[in-house]
C-alpha positions, 0 to 999 in steps of 0.5 A: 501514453505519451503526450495524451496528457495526465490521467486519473490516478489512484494510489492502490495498495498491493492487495488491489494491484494483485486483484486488478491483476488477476481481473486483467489476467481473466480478460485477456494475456497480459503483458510482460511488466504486468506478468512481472508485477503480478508475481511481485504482489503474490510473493509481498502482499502479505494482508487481503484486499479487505484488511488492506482498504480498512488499514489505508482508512485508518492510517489516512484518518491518522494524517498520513497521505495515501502514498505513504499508506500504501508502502506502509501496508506494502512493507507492515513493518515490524517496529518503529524505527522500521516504520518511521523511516517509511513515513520520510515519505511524507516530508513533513514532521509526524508526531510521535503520537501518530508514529504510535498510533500507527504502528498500533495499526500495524501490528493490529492487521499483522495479526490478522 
């Protein structure tokens, strides 16, 4: 809301989006950025909720920030190269062990 100052916010993964979504749908219509924003997540979400949260766990015991987590989870991308231009987000030098690492992850959850 404009001028009611900032609130709490928290960095959700798209499998979160699409659960809060389908709670709000239960509760009640929802609005048209919500109805555009639900038929985003069901057609890019491409892990569970479940996976979801542990993969964002692994990739923050990494060093990545939540941000950066969520749009790796959001895009799981399919090599290194894909996956370090993702991680520009963090404006700060990764080292390539933990570029490694978490493609590891990655591919770990893709396979699921």
């Amino acid at each position: 809301m404009i001028g009611k100052g900032k609130s709490d916010t928290k960095v959700a993964t798209l499998p979160e989006v699409l659960k809060i979504l389908e709670q709000r749908k239960k509760e009640g219509e929802t609005g048209y950025e919500q109805q555009l924003m639900d038929e985003y997540a069901k057609k890019f979400s491409k892990i569970d909720e479940g996976d979801a949260k542990k993969m964002m766990k692994e990739l923050t015991d990494l060093g990545l920030g939540e941000k950066t987590s969520a749009k790796v989870i959001e895009i799981m991308p399919s090599d290194i190269v894909m996956l370090k231009q993702v991680l520009i987000i963090e404006k700060k030098s990764i080292e390539e062990e933990t570029v490694g690492k978490a493609m590891e992850v990655v591919n770990k959850y893709r396979g699921k």
